[in-house]
MITOR-683644 format. One line per 5 residues: their letters; for each residue x, y negated, z of N, C-alpha, C. Coordinates in steps of 0.2 Angstrom, whole numbers. Layout:
A> X Y Z X Y Z X Y Z | ...
END
This chain:
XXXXX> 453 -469 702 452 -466 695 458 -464 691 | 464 -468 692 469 -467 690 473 -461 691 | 469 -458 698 473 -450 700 469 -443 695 | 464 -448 696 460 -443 691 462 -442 681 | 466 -447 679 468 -449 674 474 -444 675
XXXXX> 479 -445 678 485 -442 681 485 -435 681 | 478 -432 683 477 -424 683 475 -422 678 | 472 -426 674 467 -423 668 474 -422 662 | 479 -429 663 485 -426 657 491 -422 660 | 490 -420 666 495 -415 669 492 -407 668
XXXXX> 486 -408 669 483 -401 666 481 -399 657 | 483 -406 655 479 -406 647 490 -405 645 | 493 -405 646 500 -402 645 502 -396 647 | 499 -395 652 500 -389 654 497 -383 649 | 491 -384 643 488 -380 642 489 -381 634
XXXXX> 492 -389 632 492 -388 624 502 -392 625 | 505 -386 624 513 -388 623 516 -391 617 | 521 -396 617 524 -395 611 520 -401 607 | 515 -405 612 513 -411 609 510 -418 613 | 516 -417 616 515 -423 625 514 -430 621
XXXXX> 515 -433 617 514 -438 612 509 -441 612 | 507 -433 608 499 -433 603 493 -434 607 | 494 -429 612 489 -428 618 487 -435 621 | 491 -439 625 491 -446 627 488 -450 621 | 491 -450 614 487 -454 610 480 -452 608
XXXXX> 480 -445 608 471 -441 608 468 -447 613 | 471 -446 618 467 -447 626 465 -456 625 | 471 -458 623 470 -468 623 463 -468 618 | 463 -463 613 459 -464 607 454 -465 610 | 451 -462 613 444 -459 617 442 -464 620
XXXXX> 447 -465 628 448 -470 631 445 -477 627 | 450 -480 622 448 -486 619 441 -485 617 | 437 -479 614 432 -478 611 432 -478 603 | 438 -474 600 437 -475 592 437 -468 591 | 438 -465 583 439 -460 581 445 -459 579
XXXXX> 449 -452 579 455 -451 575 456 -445 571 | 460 -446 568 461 -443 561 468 -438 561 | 466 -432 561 472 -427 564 475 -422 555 | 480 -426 556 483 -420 551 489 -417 554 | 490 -410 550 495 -404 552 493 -398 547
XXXXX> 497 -394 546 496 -388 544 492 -384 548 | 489 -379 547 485 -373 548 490 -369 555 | 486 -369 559 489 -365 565 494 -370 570 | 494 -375 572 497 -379 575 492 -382 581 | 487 -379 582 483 -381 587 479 -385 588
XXXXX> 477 -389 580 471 -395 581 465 -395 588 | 462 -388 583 456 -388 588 456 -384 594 | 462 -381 596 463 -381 602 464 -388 605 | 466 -390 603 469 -398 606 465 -403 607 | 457 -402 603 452 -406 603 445 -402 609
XXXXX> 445 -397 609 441 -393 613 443 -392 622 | 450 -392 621 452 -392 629 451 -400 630 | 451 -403 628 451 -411 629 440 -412 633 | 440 -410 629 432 -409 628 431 -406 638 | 435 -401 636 431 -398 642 436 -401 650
XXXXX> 438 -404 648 440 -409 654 440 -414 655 | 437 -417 649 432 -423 652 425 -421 653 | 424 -415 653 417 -412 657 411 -416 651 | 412 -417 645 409 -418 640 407 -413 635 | 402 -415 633 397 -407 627 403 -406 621
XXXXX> 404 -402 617 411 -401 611 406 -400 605 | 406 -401 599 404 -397 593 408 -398 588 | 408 -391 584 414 -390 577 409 -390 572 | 411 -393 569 408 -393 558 414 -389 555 | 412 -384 554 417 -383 548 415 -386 540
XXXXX> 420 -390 537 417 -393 532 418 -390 525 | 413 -389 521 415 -385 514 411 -390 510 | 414 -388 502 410 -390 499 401 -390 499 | 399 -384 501 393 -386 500 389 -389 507 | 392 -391 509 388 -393 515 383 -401 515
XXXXX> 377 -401 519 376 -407 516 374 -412 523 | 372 -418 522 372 -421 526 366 -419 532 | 359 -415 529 358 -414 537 359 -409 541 | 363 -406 537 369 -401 542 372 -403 548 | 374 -409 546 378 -414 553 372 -418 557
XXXXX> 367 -421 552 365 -426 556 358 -422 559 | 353 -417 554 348 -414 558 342 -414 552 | 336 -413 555 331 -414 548 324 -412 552 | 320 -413 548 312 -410 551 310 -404 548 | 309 -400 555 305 -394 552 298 -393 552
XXXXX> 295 -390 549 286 -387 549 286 -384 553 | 282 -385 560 277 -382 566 273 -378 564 | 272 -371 561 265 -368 558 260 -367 565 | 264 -365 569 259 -363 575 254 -373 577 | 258 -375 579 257 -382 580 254 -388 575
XXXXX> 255 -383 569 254 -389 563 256 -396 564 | 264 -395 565 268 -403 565 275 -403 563 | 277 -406 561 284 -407 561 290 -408 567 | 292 -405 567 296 -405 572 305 -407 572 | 308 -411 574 315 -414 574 318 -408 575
XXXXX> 323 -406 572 331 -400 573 336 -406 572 | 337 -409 579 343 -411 581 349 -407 576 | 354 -410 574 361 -407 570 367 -410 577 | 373 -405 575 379 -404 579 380 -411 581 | 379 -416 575 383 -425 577 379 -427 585
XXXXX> 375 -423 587 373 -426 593 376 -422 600 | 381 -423 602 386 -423 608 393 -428 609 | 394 -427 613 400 -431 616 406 -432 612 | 408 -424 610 414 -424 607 415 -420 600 | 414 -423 594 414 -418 588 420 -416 582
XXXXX> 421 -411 583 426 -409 578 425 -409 572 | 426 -413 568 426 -412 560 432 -409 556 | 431 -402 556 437 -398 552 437 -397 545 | 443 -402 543 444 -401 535 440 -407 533 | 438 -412 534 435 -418 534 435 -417 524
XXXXX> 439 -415 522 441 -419 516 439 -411 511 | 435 -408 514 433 -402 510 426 -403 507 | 422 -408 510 415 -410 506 415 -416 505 | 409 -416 500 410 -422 494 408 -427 499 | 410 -433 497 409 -438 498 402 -440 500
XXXXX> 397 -439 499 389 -441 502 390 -437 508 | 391 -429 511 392 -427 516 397 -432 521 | 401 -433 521 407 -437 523 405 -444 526 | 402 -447 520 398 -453 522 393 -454 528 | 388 -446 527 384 -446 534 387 -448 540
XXXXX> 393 -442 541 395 -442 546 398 -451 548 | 403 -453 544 406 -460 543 401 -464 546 | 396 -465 542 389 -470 545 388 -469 553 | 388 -463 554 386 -461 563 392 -465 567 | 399 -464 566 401 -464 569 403 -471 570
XXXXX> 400 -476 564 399 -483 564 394 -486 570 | 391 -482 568 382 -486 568 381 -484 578 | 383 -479 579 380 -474 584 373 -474 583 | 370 -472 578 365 -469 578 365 -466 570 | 357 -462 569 355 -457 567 351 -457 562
XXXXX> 350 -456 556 340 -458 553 341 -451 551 | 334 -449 553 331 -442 550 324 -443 548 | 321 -442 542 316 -443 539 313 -450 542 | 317 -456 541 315 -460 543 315 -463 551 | 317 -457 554 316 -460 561 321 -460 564
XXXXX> 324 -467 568 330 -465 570 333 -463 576 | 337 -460 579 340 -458 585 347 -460 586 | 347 -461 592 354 -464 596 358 -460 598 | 365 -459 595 370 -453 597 373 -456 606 | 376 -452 610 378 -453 615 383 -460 616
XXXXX> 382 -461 620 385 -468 621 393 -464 622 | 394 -461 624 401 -457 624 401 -453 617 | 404 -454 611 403 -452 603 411 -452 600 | 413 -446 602 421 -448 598 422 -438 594 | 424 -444 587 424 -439 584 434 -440 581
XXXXX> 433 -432 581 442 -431 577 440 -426 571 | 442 -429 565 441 -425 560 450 -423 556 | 449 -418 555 455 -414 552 457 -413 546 | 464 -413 543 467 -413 535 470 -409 535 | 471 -406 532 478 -402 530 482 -405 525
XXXXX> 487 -405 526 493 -411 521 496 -407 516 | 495 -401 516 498 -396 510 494 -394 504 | 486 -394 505 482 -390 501 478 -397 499 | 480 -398 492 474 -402 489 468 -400 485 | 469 -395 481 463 -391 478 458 -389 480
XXXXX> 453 -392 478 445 -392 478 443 -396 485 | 450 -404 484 446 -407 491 445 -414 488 | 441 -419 494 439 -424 493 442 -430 497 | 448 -432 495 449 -438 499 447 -443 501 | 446 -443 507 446 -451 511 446 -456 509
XXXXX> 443 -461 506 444 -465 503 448 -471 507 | 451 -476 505 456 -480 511 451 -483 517 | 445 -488 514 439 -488 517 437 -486 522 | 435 -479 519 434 -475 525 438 -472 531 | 444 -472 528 450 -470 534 451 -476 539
XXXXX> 449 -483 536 449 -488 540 445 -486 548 | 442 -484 548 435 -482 552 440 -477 559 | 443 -475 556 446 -470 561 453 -475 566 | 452 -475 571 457 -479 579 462 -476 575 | 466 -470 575 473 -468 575 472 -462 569
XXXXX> 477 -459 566 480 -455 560 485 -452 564 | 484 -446 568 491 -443 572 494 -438 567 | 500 -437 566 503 -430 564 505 -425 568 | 501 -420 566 504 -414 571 508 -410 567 | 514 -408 572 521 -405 569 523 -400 573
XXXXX> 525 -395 573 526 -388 574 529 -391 582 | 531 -386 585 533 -389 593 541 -385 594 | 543 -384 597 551 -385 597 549 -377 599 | 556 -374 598 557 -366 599 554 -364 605 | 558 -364 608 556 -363 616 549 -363 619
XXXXX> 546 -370 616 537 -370 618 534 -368 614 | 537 -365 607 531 -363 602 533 -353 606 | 538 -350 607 542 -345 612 534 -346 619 | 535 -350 620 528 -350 629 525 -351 625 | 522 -350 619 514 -349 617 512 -344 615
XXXXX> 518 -342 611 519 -333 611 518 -329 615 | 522 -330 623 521 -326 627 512 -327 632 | 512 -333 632 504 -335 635 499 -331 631 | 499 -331 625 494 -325 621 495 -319 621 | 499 -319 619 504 -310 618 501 -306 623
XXXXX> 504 -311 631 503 -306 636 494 -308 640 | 493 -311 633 485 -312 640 484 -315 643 | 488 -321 646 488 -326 650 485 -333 648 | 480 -333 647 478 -338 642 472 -334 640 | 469 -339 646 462 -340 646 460 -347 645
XXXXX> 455 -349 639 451 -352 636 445 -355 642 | 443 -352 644 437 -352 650 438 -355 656 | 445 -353 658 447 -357 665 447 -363 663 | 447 -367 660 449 -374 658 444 -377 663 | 444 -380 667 436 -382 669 437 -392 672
XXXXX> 430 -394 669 433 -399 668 437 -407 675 | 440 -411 674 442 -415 678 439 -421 681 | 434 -425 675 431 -429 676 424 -427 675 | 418 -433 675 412 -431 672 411 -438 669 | 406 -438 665 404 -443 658 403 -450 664
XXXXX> 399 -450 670 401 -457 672 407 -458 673 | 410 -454 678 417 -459 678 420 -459 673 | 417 -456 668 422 -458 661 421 -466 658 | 414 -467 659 411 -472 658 413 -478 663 | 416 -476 668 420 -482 673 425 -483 672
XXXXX> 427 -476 669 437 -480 666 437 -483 660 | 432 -483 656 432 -486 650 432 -495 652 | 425 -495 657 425 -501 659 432 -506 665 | 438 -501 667 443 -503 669 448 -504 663 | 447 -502 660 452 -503 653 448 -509 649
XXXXX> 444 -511 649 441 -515 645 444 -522 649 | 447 -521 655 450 -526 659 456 -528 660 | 457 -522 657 466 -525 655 469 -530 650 | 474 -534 652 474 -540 651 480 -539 646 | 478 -543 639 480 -543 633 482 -552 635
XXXXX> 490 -551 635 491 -561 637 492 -565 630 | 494 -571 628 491 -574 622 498 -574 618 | 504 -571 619 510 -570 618 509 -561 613 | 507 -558 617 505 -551 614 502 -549 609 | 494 -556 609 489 -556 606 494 -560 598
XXXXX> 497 -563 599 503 -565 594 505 -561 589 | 509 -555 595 512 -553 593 507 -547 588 | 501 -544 590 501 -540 587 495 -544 579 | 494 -549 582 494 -553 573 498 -553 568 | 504 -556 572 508 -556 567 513 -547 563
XXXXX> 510 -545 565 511 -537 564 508 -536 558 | 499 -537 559 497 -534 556 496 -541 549 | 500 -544 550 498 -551 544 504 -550 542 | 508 -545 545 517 -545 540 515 -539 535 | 511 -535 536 509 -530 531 507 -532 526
XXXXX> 503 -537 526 500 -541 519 505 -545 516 | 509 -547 519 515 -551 516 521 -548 511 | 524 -540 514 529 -539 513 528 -534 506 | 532 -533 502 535 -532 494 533 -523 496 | 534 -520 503 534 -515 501 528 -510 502
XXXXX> 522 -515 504 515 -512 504 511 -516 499 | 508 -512 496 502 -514 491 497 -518 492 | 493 -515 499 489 -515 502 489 -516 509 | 489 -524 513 489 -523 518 482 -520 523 | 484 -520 531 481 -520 534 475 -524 538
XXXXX> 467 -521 538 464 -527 539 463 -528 549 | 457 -534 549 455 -537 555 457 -533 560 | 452 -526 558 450 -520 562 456 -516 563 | 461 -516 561 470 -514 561 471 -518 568 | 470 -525 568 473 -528 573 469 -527 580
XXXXX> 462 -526 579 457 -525 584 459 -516 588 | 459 -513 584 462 -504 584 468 -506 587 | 474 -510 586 480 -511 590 479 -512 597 | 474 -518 599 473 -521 603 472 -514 608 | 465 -511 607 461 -507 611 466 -503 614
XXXXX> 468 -499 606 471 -492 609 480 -496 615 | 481 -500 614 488 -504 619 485 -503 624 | 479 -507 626 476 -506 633 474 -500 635 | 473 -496 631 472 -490 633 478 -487 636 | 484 -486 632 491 -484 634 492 -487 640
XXXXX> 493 -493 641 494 -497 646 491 -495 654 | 486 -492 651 481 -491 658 483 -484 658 | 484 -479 655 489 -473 655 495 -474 659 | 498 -479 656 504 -480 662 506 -483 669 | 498 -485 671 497 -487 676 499 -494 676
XXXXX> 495 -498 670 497 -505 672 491 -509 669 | 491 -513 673 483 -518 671 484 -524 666 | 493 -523 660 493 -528 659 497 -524 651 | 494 -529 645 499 -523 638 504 -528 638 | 508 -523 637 516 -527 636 516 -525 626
XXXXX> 523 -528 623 522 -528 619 527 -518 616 | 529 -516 622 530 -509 622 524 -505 619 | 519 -508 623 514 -504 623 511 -503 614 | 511 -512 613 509 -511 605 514 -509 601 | 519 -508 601 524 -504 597 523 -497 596
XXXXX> 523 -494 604 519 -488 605 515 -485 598 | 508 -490 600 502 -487 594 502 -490 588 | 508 -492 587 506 -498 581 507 -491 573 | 511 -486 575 511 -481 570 505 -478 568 | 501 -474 573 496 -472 571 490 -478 571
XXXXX> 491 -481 572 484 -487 571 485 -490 563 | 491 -490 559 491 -492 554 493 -490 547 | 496 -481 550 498 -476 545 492 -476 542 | 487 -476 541 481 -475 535 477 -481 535 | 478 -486 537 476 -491 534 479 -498 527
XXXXX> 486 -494 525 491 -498 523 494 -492 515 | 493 -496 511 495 -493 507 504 -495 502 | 506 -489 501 513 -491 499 516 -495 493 | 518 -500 492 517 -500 485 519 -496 479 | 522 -494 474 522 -489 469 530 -489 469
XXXXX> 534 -492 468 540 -491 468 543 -489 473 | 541 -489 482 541 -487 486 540 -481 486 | 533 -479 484 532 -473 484 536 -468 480 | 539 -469 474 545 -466 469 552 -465 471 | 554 -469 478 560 -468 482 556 -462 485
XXXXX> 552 -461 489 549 -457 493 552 -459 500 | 550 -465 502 550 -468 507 546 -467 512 | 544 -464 516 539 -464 524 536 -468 525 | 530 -469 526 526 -474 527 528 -476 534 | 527 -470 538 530 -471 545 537 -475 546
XXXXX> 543 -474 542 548 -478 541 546 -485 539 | 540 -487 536 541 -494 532 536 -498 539 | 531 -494 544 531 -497 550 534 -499 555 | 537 -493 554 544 -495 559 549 -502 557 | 552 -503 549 555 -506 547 552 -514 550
XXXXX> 544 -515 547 538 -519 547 539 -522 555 | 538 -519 561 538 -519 568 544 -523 571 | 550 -520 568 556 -519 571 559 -529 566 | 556 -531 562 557 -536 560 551 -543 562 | 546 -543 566 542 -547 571 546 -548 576
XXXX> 548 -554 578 552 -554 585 546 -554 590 | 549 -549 597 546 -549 601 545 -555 605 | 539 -555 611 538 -560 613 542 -560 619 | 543 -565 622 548 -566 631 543 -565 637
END
């Protein structure tokens, strides 16, 4: 299954450029079984980056676009009247598939938001009472734009806890944004060929191979005292919680089994330790007035934990 793994991110690079990083950390995301939280500007290829992923783990895709007025059984579903029938009849909503795009996450008011949140807590559903179980394969990536705040609804820290990883997506280097140019331009870039690499059980059997991968008692240290140095230090307000170190743990054995190893090393958690805790950690105020990088105060946070031997 590892060759299968090996094809799926040699194919999934070949079709989204200029973000080999981000791609791998999508992929651990999933693998581990969490959700994540994609910010970028406008045109940098979120949901392409989320859709070909979809169709290569041979999994169902759906997009929400989110506005204000949207409401919650938009997403989750609701009962309709059978005139023929005279009965009420369930209309399933989009949250029921494998892989769902939440675009602009932060465009509808907070009770809409919540629906979705709950689901992807809970793994299931309530529609007038009655409830339904989303797929046992259920990973959602909801999206932010980091420029435009007017007439949005943020995330509350809370709720951003709930999401495995917060990736940045950042424009791609000359040259690969120049091969993206020419792939459209001239035509060559088809959407449709994508076709996929795995299918949903043996997706379900890599999960259960990565669930095997062995976190030693040195590592499991190491990334406590990580997420306990957060709560300590002068430069965050707001440390990170339990679920910071649990989301470390997963998504490392994820990475690790990507690397072709059945054991995390303390690389691995260094690895994901930025996207696992960039939106779980708040700065404190005088920090924030320098305009210091939260990403830099991780970095700093990590780089002062000695590693284990």
């Amino acid at each position: 299954m590892r060759t299968e793994i090996a094809s799926l991110l040699e194919k999934y690079e070949e079709r989204i450029l200029g973000q080999t990083t981000n791609l791998k950390l999508l992929l651990s995301a999933v693998l581990a079984g969490g959700h994540v939280l994609l910010e970028g500007v406008p045109g940098t290829g979120k949901t392409q980056m989320v859709r070909t992923l979809a169709r290569l783990l041979g999994g169902s895709f759906n997009r929400i676009q989110f506005t204000p007025d949207l409401l919650p059984s938009d997403i989750t579903g609701s009962m309709i009247y059978n005139m023929k029938e005279g009965t009420f009849d369930t209309l399933k909503g989009p949250i029921f598939t494998n892989i769902l795009l939440a675009d602009e996450i932060n465009r509808t008011p907070a009770k809409t938001q919540a629906a979705l949140l709950e689901a992807m807590e809970e793994k299931q559903v309530t529609i007038q009472g009655q409830t339904y179980s989303l797929s046992s394969i259920f990973f959602v990536v909801a999206t932010q734009n980091p420029i435009e705040f007017e007439g949005t609804y943020p995330l509350p820290e809370a709720q951003q806890d709930r999401f495995l990883f917060k990736l940045h997506i950042d424009f791609p280097s000359f040259e690969e944004e120049k091969n993206v140019l020419q792939q459209v331009i001239g035509n060559h870039y088809d959407e449709g060929s994508v076709s996929s690499i795995l299918d949903m059980d043996t997706f379900l059997a890599i999960r259960k191979e990565i669930e095997r991968v062995t976190v030693g008692e040195g590592v499991l240290d190491y990334i406590m005292k990580i997420v306990r140095k957060t709560r300590e230090t002068d430069s965050i307000r707001f440390g990170a919680s339990t679920r910071a170190g649990i989301s470390i743990g997963k998504s490392a054995q994820a990475w690790a089994y990507l690397a072709g190893r059945d054991y995390v090393t303390p690389d691995d958690v260094k690895m994901v330790a930025k996207p696992s805790l960039r939106h779980r950690i708040q700065l404190s105020p005088h920090i924030e007035l320098e305009g210091t990088a939260v990403d830099q105060v991780i970095e700093e946070l990590v780089g002062s934990v000695p590693v284990p031997r």
